[in-house]
C-alpha positions in Angstrom: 0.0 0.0 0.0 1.0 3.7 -0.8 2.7 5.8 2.0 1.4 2.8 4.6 4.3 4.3 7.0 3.3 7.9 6.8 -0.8 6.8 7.7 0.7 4.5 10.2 2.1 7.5 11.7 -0.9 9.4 11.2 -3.3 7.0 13.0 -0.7 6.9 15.7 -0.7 10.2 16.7 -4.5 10.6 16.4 -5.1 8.2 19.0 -2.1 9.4 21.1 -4.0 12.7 20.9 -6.9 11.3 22.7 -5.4 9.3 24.8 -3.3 12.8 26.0 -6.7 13.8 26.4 -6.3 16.2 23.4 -9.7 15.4 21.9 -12.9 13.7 22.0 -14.9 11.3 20.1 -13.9 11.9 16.2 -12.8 16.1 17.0 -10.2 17.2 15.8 -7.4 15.5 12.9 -3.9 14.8 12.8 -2.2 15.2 8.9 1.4 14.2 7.7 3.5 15.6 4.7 4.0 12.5 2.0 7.4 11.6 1.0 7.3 13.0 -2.8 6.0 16.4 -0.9 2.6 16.6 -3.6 0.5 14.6 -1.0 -0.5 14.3 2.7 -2.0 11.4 4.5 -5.1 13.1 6.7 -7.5 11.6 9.4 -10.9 10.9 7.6 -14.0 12.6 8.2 -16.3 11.5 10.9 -15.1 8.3 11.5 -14.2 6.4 14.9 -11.0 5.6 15.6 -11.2 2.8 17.5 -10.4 0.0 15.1 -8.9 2.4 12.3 -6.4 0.6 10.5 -3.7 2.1 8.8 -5.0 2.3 4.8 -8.5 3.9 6.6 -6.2 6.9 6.8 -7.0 9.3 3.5 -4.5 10.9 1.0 -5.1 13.9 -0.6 -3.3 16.4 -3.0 -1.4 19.3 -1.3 -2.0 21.5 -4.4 -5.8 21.0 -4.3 -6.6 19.2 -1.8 -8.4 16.8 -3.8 -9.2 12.8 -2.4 -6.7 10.6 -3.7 -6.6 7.9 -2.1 -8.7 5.7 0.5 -12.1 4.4 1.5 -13.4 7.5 3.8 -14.2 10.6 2.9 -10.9 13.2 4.0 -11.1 15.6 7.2 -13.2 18.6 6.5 -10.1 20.5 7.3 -8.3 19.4 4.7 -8.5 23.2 3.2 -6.8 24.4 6.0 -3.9 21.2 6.2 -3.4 21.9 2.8 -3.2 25.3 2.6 -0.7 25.7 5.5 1.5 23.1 3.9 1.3 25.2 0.8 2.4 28.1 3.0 5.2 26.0 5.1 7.5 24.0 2.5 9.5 22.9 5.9 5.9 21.7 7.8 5.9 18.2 7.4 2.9 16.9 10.3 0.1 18.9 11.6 -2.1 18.5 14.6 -5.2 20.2 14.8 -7.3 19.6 18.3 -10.7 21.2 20.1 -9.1 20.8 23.5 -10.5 22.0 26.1 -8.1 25.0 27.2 -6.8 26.0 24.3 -10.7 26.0 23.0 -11.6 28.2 26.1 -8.3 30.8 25.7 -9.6 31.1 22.1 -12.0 33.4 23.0 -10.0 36.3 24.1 -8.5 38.8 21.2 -5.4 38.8 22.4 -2.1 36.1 22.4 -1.5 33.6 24.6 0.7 35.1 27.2 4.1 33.0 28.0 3.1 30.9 30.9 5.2 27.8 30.3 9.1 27.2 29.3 8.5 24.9 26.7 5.5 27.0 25.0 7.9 29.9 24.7 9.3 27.9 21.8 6.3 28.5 19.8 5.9 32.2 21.1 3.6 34.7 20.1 0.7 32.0 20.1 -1.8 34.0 18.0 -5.6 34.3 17.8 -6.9 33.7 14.5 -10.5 35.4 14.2 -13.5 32.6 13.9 -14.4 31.4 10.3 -16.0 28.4 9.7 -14.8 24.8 10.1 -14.1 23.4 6.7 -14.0 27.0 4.9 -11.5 28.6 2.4 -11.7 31.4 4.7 -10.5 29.4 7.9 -7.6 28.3 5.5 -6.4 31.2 4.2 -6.6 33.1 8.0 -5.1 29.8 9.9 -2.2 29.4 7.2 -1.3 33.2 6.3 -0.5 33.5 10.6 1.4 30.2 10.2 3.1 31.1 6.9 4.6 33.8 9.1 6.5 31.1 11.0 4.5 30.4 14.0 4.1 27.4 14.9 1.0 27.3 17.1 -1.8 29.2 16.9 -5.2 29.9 18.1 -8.7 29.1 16.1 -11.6 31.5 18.2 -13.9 29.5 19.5 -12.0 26.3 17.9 -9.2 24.6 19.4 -5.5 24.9 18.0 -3.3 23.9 15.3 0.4 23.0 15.8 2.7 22.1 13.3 6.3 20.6 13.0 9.0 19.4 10.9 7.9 15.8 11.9 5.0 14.1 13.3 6.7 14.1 17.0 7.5 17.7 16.9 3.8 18.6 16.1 2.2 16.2 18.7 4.9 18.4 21.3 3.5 21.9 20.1 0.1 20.9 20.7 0.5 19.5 24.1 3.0 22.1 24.9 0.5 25.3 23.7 -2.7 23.3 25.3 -0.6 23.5 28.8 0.4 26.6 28.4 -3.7 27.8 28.1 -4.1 25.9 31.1 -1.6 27.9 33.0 -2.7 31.1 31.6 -6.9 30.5 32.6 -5.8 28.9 36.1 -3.3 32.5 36.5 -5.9 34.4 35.2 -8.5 32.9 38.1 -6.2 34.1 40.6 -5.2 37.5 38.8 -1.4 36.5 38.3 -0.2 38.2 35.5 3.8 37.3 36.4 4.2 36.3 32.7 7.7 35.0 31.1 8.7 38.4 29.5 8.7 38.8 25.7 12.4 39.6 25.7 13.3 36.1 27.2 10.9 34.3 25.4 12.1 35.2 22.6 15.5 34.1 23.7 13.9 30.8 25.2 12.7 30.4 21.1 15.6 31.2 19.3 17.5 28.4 21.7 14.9 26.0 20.6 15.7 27.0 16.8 19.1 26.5 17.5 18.8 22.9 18.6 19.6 23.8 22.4 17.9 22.2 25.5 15.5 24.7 27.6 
């Protein structure tokens, strides 16, 4: 079968995601960058995971998103996958959830502030302003933010999206930027606004970059 590996890796990171508690029922999809760079292997549309095999993962075309290969219907988000692959020739995996802090922080205008030490590697985490799921217009806001170079960002009302040069690197922004919401509503509750400072978590990223340990 036709990048079996790459949906291997796909279904495996979707059920990690739940079983991190990252989403619920058939929320949210996980995608993955094929090796020839023209395709991705994407989580289908509305279908259980429990018992997914491997070739129940989808492919579609990066440059149109268009079905290409197996026996369920893509994600509805396969605009926006697409699009920010389009946007990010060194994204290779993407991780889109609906959980539960991250959904909740979403709602603000503003950025995420820097809570954590490992989310300042993705710093600013930005709001993207609601659109609907599945539309060109999600897309094009959700991968014109990313295109910029950020790595995790907001969806109002949503959940997030986290990207990475490789499947594991993607799975760490989301759980990284879905922590760091936490902290942020839990300070917020208690009115602690001792944030990381920009300055330092823009130093804390740039190590990251650089391949040094935080």
């Amino acid at each position: 079968m036709k990048y079996l590996e790459i949906r291997r890796a796909v279904l495996d990171a979707i059920l990690e995601s739940r079983t991190l508690g990252l989403i619920h029922g058939t929320s949210g999809n996980v995608s993955m960058r094929c090796g020839d760079e023209t395709a991705a292997a994407i989580t289908p549309s509305g279908i259980p995971y429990d018992g997914m095999k491997p070739e129940d993962i989808s492919v579609v075309g990066i440059s149109g998103g268009e079905w290409l290969d197996g026996p369920f219907k893509p994600s509805s988000e396969t605009p926006m996958h697409t699009a920010i692959y389009r946007a990010r020739a060194d994204v290779a995996a993407i991780v889109h959830t609906h959980s539960l802090y991250a959904t909740v922080m979403s709602m603000r205008p503003c950025p995420l502030d820097a809570a954590t030490v490992p989310s300042c590697a993705y710093f600013p985490i930005q709001v993207v302003p609601f659109a609907l799921p599945g539309s060109a217009e999600l897309a094009d806001l959700a991968s014109r933010v990313i295109g910029l170079g950020h790595d995790a960002i907001l969806l109002r009302n949503h959940g997030l999206i986290a990207v990475g040069a490789d499947m594991a690197s993607a799975l760490a922004c989301a759980v990284y930027t879905e922590e760091c919401a936490q902290v942020n509503y839990y300070a917020e509750l208690i009115g602690y606004k001792n944030y990381i400072p920009e300055e330092q978590a823009e130093k804390i990223r740039e190590a990251v970059k650089g391949g040094k340990a935080v």
